[in-house]
N, CA, C and O of each residue as an XYZ file, in Angstrom:
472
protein
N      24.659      1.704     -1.137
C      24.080      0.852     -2.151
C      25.216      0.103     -2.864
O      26.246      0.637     -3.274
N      24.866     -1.364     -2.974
C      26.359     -1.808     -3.668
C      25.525     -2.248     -4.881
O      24.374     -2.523     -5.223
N      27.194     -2.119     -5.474
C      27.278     -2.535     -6.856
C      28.377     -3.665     -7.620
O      29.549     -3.683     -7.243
N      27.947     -4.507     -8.611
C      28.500     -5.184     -9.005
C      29.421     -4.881    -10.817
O      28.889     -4.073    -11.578
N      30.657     -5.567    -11.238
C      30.918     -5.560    -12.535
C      30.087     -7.372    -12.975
O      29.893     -8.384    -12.301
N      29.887     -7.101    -14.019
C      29.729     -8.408    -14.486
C      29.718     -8.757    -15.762
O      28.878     -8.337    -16.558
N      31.072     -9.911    -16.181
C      31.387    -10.254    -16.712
C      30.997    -11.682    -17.388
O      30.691    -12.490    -16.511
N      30.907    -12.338    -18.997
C      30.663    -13.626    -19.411
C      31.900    -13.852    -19.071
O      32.887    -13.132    -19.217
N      31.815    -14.694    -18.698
C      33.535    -16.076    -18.258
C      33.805    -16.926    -19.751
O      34.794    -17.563    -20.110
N      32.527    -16.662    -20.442
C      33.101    -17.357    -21.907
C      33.507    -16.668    -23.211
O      33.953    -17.169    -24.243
N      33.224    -15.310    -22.886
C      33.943    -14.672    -23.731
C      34.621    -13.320    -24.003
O      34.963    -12.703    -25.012
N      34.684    -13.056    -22.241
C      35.386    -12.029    -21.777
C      34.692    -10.551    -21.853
O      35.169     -9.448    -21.585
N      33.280    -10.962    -22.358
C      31.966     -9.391    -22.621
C      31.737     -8.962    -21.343
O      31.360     -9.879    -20.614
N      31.857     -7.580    -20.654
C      31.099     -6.820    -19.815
C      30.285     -6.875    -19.643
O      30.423     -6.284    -18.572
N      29.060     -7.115    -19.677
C      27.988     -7.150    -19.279
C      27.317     -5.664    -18.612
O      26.239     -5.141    -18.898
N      28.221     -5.266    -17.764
C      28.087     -4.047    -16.682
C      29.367     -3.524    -16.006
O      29.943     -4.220    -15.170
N      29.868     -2.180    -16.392
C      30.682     -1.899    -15.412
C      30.001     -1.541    -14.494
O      30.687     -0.559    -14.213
N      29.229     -1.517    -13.794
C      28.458     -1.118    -12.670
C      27.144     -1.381    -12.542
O      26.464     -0.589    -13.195
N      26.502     -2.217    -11.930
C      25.347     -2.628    -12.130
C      25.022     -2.310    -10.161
O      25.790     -2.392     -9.202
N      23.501     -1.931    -10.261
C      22.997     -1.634     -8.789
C      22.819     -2.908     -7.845
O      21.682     -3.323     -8.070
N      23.180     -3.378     -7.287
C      22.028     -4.459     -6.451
C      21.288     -4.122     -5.339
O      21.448     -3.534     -4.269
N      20.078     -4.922     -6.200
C      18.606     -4.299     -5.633
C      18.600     -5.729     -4.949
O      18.580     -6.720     -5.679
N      18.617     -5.858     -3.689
C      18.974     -6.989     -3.182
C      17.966     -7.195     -1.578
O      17.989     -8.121     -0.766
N      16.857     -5.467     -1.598
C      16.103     -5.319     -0.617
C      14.877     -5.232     -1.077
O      14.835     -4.939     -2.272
N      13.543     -5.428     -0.393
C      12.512     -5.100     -0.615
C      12.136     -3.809     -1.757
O      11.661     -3.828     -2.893
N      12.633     -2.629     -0.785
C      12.354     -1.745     -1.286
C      13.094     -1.264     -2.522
O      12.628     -0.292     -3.117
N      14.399     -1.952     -3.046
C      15.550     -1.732     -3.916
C      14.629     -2.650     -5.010
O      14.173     -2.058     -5.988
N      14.392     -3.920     -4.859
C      13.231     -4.645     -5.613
C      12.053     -4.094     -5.986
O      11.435     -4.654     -6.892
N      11.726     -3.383     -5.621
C      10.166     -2.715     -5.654
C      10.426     -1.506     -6.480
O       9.795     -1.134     -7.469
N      11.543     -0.908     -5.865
C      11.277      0.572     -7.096
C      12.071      0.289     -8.581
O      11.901      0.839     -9.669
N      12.911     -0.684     -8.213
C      13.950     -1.017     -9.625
C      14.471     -0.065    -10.398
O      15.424      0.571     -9.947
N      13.805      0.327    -12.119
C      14.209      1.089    -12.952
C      13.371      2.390    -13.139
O      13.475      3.298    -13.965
N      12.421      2.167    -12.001
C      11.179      2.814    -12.257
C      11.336      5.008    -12.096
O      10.455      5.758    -12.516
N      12.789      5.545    -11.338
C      12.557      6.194    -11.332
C      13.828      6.987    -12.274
O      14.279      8.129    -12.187
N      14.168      5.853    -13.184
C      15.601      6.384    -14.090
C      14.565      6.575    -15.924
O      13.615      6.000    -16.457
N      15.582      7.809    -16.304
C      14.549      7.787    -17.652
C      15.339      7.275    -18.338
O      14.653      6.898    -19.288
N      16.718      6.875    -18.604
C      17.628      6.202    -19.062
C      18.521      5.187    -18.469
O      18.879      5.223    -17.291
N      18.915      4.169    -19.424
C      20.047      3.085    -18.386
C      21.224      3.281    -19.450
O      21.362      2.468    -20.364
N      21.820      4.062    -19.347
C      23.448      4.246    -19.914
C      24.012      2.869    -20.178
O      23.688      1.925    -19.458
N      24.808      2.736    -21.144
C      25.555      1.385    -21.498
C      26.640      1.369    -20.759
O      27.506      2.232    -20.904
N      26.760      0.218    -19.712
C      27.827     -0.357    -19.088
C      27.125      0.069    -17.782
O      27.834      0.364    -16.821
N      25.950      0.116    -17.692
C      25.368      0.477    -16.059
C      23.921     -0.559    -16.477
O      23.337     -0.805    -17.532
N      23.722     -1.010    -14.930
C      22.367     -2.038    -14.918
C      21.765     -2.150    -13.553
O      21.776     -1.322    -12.642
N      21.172     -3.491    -13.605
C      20.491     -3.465    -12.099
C      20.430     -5.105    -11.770
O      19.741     -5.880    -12.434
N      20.907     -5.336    -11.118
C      20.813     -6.953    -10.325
C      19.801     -7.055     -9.406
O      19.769     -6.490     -8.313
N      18.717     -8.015    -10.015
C      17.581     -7.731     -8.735
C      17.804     -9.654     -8.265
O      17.743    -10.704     -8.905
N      17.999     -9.385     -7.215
C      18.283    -10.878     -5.906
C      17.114    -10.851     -4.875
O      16.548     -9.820     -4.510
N      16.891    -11.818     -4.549
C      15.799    -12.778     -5.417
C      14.910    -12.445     -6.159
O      14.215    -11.562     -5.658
N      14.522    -12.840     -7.416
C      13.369    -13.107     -8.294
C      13.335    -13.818     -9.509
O      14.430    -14.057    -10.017
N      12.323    -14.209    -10.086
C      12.252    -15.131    -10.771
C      11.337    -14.393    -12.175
O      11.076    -14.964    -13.233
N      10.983    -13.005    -11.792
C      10.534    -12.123    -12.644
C      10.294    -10.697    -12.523
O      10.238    -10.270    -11.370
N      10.139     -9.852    -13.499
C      10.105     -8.384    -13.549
C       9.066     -8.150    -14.502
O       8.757     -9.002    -15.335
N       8.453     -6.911    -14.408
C       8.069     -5.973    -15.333
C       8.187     -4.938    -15.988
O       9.356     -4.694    -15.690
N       7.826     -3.942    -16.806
C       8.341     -2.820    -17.342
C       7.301     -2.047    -17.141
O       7.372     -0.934    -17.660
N       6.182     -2.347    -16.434
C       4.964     -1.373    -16.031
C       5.555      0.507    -15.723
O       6.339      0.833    -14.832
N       5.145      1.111    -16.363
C       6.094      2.475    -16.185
C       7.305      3.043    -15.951
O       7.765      3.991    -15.315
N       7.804      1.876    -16.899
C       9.289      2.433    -17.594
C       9.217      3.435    -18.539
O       8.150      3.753    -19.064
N      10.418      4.027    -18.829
C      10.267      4.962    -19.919
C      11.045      4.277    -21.368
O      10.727      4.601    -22.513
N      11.962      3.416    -21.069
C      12.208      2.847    -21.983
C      12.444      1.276    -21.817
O      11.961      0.583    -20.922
N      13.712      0.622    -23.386
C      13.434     -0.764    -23.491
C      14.646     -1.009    -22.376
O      15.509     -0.201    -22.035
N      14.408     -2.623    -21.831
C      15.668     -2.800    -21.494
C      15.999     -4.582    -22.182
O      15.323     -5.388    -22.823
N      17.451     -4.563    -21.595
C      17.221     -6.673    -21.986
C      17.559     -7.196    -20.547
O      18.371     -6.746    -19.739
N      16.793     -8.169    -20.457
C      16.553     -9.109    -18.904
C      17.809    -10.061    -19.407
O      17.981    -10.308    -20.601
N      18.518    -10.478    -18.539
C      19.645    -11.616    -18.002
C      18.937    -12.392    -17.219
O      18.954    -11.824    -16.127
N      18.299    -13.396    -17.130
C      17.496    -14.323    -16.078
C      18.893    -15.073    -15.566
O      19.586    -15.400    -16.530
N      19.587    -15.494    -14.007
C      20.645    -16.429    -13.632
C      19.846    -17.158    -13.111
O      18.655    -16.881    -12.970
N      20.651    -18.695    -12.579
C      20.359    -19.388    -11.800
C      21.215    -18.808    -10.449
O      21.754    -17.707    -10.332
N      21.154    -19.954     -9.441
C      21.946    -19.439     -7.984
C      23.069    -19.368     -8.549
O      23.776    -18.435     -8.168
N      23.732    -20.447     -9.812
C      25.340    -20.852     -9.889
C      25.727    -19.151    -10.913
O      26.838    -18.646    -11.078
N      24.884    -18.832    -11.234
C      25.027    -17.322    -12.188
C      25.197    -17.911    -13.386
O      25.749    -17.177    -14.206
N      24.809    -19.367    -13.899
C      24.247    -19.907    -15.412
C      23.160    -18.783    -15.917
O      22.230    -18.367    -15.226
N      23.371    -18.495    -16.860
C      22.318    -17.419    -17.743
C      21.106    -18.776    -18.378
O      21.189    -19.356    -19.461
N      20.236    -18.944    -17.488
C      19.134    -19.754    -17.762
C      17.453    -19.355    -18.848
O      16.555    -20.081    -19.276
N      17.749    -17.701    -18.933
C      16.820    -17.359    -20.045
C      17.018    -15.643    -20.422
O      17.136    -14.823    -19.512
N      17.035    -15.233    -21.912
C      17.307    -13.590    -22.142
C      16.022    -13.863    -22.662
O      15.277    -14.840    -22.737
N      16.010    -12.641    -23.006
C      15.127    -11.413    -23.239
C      15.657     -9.932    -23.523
O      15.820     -9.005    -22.731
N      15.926    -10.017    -25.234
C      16.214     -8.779    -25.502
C      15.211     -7.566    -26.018
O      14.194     -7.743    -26.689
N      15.737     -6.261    -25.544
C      14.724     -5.238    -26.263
C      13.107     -5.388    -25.347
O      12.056     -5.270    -25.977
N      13.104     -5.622    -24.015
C      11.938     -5.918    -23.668
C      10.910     -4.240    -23.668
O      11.256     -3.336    -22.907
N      10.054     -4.122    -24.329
C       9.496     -2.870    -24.410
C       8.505     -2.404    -23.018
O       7.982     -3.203    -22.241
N       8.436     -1.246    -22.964
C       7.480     -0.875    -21.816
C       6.532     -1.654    -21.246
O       6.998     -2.793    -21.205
N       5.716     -1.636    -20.899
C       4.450     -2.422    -20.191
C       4.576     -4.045    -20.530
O       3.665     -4.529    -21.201
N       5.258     -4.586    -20.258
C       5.390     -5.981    -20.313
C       6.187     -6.849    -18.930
O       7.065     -6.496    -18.142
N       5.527     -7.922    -19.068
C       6.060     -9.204    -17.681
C       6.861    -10.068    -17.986
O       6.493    -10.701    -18.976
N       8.235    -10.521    -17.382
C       9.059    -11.792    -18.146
C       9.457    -12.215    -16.521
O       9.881    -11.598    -15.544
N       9.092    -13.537    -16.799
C       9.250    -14.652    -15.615
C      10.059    -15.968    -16.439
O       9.964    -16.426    -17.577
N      10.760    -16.252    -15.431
C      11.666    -17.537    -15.379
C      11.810    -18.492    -14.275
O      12.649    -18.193    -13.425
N      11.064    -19.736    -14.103
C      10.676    -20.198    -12.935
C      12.352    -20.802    -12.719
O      12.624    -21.290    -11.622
N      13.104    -20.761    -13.471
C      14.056    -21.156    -13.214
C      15.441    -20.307    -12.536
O      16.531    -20.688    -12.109
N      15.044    -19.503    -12.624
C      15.870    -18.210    -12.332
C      15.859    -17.966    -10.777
O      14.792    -17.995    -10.164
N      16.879    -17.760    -10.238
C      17.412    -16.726     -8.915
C      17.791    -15.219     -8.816
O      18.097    -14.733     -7.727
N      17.766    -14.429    -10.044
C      18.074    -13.102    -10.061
C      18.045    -13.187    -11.521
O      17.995    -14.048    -12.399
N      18.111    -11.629    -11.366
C      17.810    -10.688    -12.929
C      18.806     -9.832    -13.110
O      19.093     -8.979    -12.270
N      19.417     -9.981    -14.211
C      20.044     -8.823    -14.334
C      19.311     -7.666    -15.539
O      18.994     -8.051    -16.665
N      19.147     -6.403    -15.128
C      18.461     -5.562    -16.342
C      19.570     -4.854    -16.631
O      20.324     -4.407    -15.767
N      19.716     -4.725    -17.769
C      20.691     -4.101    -18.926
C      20.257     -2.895    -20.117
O      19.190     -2.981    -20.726
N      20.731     -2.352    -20.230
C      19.829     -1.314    -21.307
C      20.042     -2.263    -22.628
O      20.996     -2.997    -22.887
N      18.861     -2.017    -23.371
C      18.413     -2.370    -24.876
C      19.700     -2.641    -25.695
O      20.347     -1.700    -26.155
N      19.981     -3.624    -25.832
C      21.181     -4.071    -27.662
C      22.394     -4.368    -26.622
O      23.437     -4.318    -27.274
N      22.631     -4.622    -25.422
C      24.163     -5.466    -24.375
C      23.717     -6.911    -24.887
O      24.655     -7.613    -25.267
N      22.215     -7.570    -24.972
C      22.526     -9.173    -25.262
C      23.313     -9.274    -26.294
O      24.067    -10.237    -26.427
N      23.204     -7.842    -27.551
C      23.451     -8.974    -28.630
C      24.724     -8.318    -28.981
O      25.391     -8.726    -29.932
N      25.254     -6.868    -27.925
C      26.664     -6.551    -28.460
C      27.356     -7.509    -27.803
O      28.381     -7.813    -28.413
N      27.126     -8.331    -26.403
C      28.221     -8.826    -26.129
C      28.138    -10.362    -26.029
O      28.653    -11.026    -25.129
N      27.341    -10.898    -27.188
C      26.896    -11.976    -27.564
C      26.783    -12.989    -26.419
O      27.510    -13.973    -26.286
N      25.693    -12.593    -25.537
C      25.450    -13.360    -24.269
C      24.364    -14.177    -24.856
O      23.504    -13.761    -25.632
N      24.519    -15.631    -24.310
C      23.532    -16.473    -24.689
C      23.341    -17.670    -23.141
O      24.118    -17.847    -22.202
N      22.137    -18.228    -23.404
C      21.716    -19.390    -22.443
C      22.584    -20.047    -22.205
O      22.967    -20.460    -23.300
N      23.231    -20.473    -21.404
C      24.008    -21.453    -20.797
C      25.554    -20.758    -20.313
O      26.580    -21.260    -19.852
N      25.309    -19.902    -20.531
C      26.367    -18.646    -20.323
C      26.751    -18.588    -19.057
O      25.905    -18.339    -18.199
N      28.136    -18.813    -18.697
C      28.361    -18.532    -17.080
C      29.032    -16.938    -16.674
O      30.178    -16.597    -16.968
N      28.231    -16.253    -16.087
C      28.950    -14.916    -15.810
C      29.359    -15.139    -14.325
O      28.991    -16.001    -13.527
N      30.452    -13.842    -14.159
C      30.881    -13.248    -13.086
C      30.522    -11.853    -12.413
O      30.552    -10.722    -12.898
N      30.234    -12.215    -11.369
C      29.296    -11.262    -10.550
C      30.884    -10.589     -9.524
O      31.467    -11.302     -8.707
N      31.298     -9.139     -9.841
C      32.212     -8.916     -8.957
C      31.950     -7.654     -8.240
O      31.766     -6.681     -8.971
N      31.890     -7.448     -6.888
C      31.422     -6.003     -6.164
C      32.459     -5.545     -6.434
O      33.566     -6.040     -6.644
N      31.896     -4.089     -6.422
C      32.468     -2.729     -6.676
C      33.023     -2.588     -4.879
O      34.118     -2.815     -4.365
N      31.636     -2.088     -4.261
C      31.973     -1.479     -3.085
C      32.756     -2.647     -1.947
O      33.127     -2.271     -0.835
């Protein structure tokens, strides 16, 4: 299973020391669904989509919507359980645990760096 770091290029914030990529069907399909926690500095990169849900999560997380270029084209912080967030503009998601948008002051137009681990 690989994994990515990812970094804002504008202001040097982590984002993730380790984030999953869910980059398969089945890596897409099960997502966060069988973790009861997402530790800070760990996440999940889901490639391709343009949206997620929190349908039987156990907790909050915050969505990173990218484009292909990895422009941060829409957040979503604190998204609570049972809820849908779509971005027709978006090529991938990054999910983050609850309060990374606003510790590492990531905002729209934001260019991050996507770097593999493995």
């Amino acid at each position: 299973m690989a994994s990515v770091r990812v970094v804002n290029e504008g202001n040097g914030a982590v984002l993730a020391d380790r984030a999953i990529v869910a980059n398969t069907s089945a890596l897409r399909r099960t997502g966060l669904l069988r973790h009861d926690t997402l530790p800070a500095g760990q996440g999940l990169w889901i490639v391709p989509t343009e949206g997620v849900h929190t349908i039987g999560m156990k907790f909050s997380i915050d969505l990173v919507f990218l484009n292909r270029a990895r422009t941060v084209v829409k957040i979503c912080a604190n998204v609570p359980k049972w809820r849908f967030a779509v971005c027709l503009k978006a090529h991938s998601v990054l999910e983050l645990p609850a309060g990374t948008i606003g510790s590492t002051g990531t905002r729209s137009g934001d260019q991050l760096t996507v770097v593999p681990l493995n």
